[in-house]
C-alpha positions in Angstrom: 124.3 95.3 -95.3 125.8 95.9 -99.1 125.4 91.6 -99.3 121.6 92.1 -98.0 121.0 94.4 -100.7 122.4 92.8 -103.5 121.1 89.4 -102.5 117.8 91.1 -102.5 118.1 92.9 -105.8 119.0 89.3 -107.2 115.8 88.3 -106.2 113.7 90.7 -107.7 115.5 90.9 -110.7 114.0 86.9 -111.3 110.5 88.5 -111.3 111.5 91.9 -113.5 113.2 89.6 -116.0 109.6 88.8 -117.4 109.3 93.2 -118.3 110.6 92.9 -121.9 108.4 89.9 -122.6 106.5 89.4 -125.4 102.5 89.9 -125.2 102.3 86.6 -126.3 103.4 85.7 -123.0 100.8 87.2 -121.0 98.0 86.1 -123.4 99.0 82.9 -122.9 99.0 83.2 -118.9 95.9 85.1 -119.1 94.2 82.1 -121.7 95.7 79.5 -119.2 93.7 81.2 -116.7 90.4 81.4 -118.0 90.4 77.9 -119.7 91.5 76.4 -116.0 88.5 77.8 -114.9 86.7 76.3 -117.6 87.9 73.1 -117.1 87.9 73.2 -113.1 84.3 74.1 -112.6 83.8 71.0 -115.2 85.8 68.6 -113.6 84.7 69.5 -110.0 81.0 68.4 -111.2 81.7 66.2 -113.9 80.9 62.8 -111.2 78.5 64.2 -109.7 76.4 65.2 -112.9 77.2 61.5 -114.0 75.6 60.0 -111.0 72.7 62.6 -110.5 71.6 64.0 -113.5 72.3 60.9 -115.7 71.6 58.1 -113.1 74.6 56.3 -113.1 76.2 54.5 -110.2 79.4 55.2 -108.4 80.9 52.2 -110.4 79.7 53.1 -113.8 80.3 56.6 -113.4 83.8 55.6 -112.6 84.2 53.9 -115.5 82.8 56.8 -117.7 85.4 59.3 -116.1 87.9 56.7 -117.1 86.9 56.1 -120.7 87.1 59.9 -120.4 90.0 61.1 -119.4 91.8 58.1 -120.9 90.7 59.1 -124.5 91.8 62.7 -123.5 95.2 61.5 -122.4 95.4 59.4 -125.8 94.9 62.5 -127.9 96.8 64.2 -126.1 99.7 62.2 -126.8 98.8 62.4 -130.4 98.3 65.7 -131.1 101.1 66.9 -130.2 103.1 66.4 -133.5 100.2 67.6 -135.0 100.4 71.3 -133.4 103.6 71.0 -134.4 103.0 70.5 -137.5 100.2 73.8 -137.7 100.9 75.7 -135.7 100.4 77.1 -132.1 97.8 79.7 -132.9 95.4 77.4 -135.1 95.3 74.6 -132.5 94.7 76.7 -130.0 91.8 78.2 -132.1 90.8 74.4 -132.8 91.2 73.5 -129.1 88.7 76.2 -127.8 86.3 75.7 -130.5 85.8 72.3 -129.7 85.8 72.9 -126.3 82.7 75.6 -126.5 80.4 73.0 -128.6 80.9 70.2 -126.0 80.3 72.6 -123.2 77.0 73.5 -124.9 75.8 69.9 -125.6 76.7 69.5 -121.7 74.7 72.0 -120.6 71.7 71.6 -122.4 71.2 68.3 -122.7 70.6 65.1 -120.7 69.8 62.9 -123.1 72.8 60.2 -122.8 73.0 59.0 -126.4 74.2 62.7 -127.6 75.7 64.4 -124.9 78.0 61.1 -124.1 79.2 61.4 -127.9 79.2 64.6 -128.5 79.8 67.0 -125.0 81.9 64.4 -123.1 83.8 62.8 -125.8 84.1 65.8 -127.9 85.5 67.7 -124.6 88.2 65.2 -124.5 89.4 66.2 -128.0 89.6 70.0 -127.1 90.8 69.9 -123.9 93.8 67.6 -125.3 94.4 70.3 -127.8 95.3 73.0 -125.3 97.9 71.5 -122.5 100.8 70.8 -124.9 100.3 73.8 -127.3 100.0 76.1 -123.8 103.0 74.5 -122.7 105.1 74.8 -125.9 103.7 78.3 -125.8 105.5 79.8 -122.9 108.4 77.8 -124.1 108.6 79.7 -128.0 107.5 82.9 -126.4 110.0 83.6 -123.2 113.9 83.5 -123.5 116.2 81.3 -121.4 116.7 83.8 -118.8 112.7 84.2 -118.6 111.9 80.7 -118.7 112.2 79.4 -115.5 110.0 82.2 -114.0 107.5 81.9 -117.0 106.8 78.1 -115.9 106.4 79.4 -112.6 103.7 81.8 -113.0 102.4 79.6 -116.0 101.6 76.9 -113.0 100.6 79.6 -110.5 98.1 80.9 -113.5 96.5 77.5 -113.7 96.3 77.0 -110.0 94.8 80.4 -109.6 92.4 79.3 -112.1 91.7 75.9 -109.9 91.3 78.0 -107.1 88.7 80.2 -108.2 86.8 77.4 -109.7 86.4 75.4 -106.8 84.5 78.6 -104.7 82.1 79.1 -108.3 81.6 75.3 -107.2 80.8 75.7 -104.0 79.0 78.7 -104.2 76.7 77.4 -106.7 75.8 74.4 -105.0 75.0 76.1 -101.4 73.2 78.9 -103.6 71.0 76.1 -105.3 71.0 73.0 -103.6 72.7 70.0 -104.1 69.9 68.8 -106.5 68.4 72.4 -107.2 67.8 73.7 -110.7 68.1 77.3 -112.1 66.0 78.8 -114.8 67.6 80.3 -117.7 66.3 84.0 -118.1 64.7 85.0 -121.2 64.7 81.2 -122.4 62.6 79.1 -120.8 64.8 76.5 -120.0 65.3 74.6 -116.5 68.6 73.7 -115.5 70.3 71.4 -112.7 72.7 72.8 -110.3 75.3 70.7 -112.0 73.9 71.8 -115.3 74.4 75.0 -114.2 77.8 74.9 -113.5 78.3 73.4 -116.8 76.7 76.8 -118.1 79.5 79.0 -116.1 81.9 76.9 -117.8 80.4 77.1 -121.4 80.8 81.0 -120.5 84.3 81.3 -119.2 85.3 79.5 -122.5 84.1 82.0 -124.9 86.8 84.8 -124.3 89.3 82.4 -124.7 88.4 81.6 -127.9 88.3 85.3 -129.1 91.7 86.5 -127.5 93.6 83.7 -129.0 91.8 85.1 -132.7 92.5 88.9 -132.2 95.2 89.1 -130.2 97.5 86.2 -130.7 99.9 86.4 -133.6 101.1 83.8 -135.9 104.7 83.0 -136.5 106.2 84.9 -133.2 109.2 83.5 -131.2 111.2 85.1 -128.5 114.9 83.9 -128.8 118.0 85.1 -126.4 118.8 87.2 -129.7 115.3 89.3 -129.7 111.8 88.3 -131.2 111.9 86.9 -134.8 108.4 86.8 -136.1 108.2 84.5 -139.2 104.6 85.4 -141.1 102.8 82.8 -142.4 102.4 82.2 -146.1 100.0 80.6 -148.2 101.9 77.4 -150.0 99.8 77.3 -152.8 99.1 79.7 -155.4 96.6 79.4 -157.8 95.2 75.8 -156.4 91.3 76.0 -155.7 90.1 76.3 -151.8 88.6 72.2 -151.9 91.8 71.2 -153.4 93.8 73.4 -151.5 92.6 72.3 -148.1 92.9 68.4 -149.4 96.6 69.0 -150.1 96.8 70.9 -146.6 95.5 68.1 -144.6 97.8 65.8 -146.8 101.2 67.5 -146.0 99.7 67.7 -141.9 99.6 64.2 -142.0 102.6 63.3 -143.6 104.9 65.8 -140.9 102.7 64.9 -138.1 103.8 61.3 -138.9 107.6 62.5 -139.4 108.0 63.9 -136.3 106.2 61.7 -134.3 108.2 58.6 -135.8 111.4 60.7 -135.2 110.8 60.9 -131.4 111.2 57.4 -131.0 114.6 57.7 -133.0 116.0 59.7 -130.0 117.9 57.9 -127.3 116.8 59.9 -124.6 113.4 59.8 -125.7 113.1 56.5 -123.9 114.9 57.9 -120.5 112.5 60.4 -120.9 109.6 58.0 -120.7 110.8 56.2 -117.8 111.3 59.2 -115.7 107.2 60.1 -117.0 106.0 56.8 -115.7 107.3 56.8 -112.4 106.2 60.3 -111.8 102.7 59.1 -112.8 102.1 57.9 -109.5 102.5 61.5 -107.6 100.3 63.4 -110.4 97.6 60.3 -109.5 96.8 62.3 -106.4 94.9 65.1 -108.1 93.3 62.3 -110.3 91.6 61.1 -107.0 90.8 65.2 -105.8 88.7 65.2 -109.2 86.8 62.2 -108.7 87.1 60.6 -105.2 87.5 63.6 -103.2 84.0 64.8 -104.5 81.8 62.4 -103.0 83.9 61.1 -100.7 83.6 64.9 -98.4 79.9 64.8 -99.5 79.1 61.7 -97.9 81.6 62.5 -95.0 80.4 65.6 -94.1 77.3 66.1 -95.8 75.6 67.5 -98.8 76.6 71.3 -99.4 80.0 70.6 -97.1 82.5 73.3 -98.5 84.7 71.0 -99.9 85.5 73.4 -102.9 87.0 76.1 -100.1 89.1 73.4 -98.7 90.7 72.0 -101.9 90.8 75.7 -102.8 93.8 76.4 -100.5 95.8 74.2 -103.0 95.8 76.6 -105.3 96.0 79.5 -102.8 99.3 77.9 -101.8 100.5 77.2 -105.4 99.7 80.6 -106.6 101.8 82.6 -103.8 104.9 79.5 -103.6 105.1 78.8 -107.4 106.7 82.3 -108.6 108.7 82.6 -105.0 110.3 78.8 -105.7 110.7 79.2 -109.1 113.2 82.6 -108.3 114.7 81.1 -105.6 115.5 77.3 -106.9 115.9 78.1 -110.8 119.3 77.1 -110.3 118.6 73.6 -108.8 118.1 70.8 -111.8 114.3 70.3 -112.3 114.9 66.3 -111.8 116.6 66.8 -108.2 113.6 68.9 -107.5 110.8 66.9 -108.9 112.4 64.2 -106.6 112.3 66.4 -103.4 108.7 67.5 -103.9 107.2 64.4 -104.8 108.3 63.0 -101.7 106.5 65.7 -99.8 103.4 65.2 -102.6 103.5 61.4 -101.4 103.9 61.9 -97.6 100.8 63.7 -97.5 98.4 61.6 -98.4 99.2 59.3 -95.3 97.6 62.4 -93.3 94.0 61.3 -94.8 94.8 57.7 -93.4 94.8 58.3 -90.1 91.8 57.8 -87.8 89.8 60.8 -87.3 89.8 60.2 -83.7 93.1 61.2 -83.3 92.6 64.7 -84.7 89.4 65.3 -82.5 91.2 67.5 -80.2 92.4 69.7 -83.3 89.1 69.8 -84.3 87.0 71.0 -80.8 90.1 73.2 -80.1 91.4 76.7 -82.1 92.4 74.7 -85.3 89.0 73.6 -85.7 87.1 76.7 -84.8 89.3 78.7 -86.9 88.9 76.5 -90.2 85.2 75.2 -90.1 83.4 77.8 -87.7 85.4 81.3 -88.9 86.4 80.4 -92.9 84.3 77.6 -93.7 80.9 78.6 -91.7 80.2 75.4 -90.4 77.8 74.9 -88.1 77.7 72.6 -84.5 80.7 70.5 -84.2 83.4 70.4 -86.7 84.3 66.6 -87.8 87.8 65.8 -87.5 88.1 65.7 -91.4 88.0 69.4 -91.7 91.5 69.6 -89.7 92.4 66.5 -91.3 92.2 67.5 -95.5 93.2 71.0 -94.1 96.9 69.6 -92.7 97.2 67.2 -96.1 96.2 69.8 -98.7 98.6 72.5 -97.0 101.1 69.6 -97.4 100.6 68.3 -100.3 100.8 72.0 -101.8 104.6 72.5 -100.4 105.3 69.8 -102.6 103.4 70.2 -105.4 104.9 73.9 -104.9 108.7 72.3 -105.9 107.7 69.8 -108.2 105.2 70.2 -110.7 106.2 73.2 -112.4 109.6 71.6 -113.0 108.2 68.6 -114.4 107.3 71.0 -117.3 110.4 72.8 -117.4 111.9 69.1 -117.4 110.2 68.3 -120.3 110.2 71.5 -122.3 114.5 71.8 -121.2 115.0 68.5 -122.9 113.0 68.9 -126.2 114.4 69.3 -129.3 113.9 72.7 -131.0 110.7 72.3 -132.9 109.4 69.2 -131.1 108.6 71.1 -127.8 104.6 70.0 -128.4 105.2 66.7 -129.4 107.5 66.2 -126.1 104.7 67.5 -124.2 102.0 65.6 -125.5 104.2 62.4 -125.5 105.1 63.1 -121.7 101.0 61.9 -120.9 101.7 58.6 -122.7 102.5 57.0 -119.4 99.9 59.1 -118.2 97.6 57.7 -120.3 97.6 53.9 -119.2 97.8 55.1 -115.8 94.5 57.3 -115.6 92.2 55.1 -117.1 92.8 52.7 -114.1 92.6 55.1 -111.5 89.7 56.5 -112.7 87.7 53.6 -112.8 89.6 52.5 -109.5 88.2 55.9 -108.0 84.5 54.1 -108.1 85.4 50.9 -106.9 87.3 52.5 -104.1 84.2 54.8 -103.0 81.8 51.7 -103.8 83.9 49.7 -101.6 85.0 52.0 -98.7 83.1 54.9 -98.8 79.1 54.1 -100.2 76.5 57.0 -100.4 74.7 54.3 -97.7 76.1 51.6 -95.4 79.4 51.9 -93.2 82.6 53.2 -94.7 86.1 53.0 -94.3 88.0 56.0 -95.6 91.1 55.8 -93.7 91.4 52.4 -96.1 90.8 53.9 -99.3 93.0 56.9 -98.6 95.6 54.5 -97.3 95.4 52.7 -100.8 96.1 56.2 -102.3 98.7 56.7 -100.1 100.8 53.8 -100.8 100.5 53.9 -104.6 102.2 57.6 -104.6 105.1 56.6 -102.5 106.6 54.9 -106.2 107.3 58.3 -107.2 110.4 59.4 -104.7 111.3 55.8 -104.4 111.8 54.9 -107.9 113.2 58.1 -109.2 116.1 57.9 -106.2 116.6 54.6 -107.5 116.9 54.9 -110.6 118.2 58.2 -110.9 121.5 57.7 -112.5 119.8 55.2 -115.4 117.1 57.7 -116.7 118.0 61.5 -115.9 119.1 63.5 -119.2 120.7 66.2 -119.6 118.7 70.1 -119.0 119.5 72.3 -121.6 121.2 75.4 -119.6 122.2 73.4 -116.4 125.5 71.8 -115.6 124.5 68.8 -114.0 
């Protein structure tokens, strides 16, 4: 009984750990949250706005999202010295500025020679901006014994946020129409239903922006010692504003440039990369939810299908596993659980390559009547792919559950002091040549399996998938002993 007790006081004590935090903490969980909604209603839509409202096809849509997402990836890698070098607070300022403009041009234009340039493109540059200074966030404002918790609910916050974008997504297109339009009150103005999600985005990005310049203050650091909050000074005196700001940009340069040629002076920097690239292949998965997955249960199961609800219990799952992993396995090195989850991650997608057929029985029996007819509201017969994503999402989400929030403690644990940004941001250069191909390879795929007309052949194209995720577990076992380094804080 005494051992009961004290095993369960240990537990609770790895939640209650977070009660002295700083607010800087919970800002940060609460900005994660609102600029994953942001970006989740966005991404949700973003191939089918591409396809329907500006006319391209599955194949050059593809390539779009790949251009895209590439260019965020590259920035991403780049500007992470950069924050670095100015700061947490501005570039989170810079990040969500950016990000409000391009959401604007999104939503109220169609015309494809300014809202390509300047909404898509310009969305890439703020969206880059935020992942490795949010990251490098929780890391500068939670202690050592907080940190493994903080990641936890860090990645539960941005799941949460996932999760409540995808019903805004479904909900808006059942409440509209798949091609349905809503007019703006008081304005005059007629919007698409995918313009229209854009608009809920545009409006979940403002707050952001104004917590981060009220709330958030420069120069704080928690440290095992107690907070140390270093003000911010001006570094000239007596120099006018125009040259002022020249020499400003002129010294951000110059240490953006010092530590980002510095990273490639550290041995482990290069074990580092090589444990990034093969755990590209696992984190290509939810490359394919963005942009296969749409269309792909659209022309499956038909137009207004709930396919939001269904990818939804992802983040359902992550939200309560996350924090509940994170207290119970914060003793276990991040690579030996990054290996154990991806394995999981990878297994799952072999569900989705399975003929329907033999899930029919799931699906005219409870399993099906509980998922399509009682959550869902499905009407007539349930198709077998409602039992079928349901069985590889819940899977997929056990591993994601162990390890995707290590993967940022990983990084974060072996960062320098100082560099924790530009270890982030240079943990998507594998990323980076990696998502352009599977984002265009996402339209060829659904060109070439899975057409808006003609017969398709899913079980193929999620096969495909499959197979490409299984060089996650694989290489990481084999080549454990060659590319681990060292966590700061664990013993093996």
């Amino acid at each position: 009984m005494a051992d009961d007790l004290k095993s369960r006081a240990g537990f609770l004590a790895q939640f209650t750990v977070l009660k002295g935090a700083v607010r800087e903490l919970w800002l940060i969980f609460g900005a994660k949250l609102l600029g994953i909604l942001a970006y989740g209603v966005m991404n949700a839509t973003l191939v089918l706005w591409l396809s329907y409202d500006l006319g391209y096809s599955d194949e050059r849509a593809g390539y779009l999202v790949g251009t895209w997402s590439t260019v965020m990836t590259l920035v991403t890698v780049l500007v992470g010295s950069l924050v670095d070098a100015i700061g947490l607070r501005k570039a989170l300022l810079l990040g969500s500025a950016l990000c409000l403009f391009a959401r604007g041009m999104m939503t109220f234009t169609t015309a494809k020679w300014l809202v390509l340039p300047f909404g898509l493109f310009v969305l890439a540059v703020g969206e880059a901006f935020m992942t490795p200074v949010m990251v490098a966030a929780v890391r500068r404002y939670s202690t050592t014994a907080q940190r493994s918790i903080s990641f936890s609910i860090f990645y539960a916050m941005m799941n949460a946020g996932f999760g409540i974008a995808y019903w805004i997504f479904d909900f808006v297109r059942q409440t509209l129409g798949e091609r349905g339009h809503f007019q703006v009150p008081g304005l005059g103005l007629e919007l698409t239903t995918y313009q229209t999600l854009f608009l809920v985005s545009l409006l979940l990005t403002l707050p952001n922006l104004l917590l981060t310049y009220f709330f958030l203050r420069p120069g704080v650091e928690a440290t095992d010692e107690g907070v140390k909050i270093t003000p911010e000074r001006p570094k000239r005196v007596g120099v006018g504003l125009g040259k002022a700001f020249a020499l400003m940009i002129r010294d951000t340069v110059m240490e953006t440039r010092r530590i980002f040629v510095g990273l490639w002076r550290q041995p482990a920097f290069y074990k580092f990369l090589v444990f990034l690239s093969l755990c590209v292949a696992v984190r290509l998965i939810f490359v394919h939810m963005y942009y296969t997955y749409p269309k792909f249960g659209i022309r499956e199961l038909g137009e207004g299908a709930p396919i939001g609800r269904l990818w939804s219990i992802n983040s359902i799952l992550i939200v309560v596993l996350v924090p509940i992993v994170g207290a119970l396995t914060q003793k276990i090195p991040a690579y030996r659980m990054v290996v154990v989850g991806s394995s999981v991650s990878a297994l799952s997608v072999f569900l989705m390559a399975m003929p329907p057929a033999w899930f029919q029985a799931m699906a005219d029996g409870l399993p099906g009547r509980l998922i399509a007819h009682d959550w869902l509201g499905v009407q007539g017969e349930p198709h077998p792919y409602y039992v079928m994503i349901f069985l590889y999402v819940v899977v997929l989400s056990l591993g994601e559950a162990l390890w995707s929030p290590r993967l940022y403690e990983y990084t974060a644990a072996i960062a320098p002091k100082g560099q924790e940004a530009s270890y982030m941001s240079m943990s998507y250069l594998p990323f980076f040549v990696a998502k352009f191909t599977a984002s265009m390879f996402s339209g060829l795929l659904l060109a070439r399996y899975c057409p808006e007309t003609g017969p398709r052949d899913s079980q193929t194209l999620w096969l495909i998938i499959a197979l490409t995720t299984m060089i996650t577990p694989v290489g990481l076992l084999a080549l454990r002993r060659f590319i681990r380094v060292q966590e700061a804080g664990r013993e093996e």
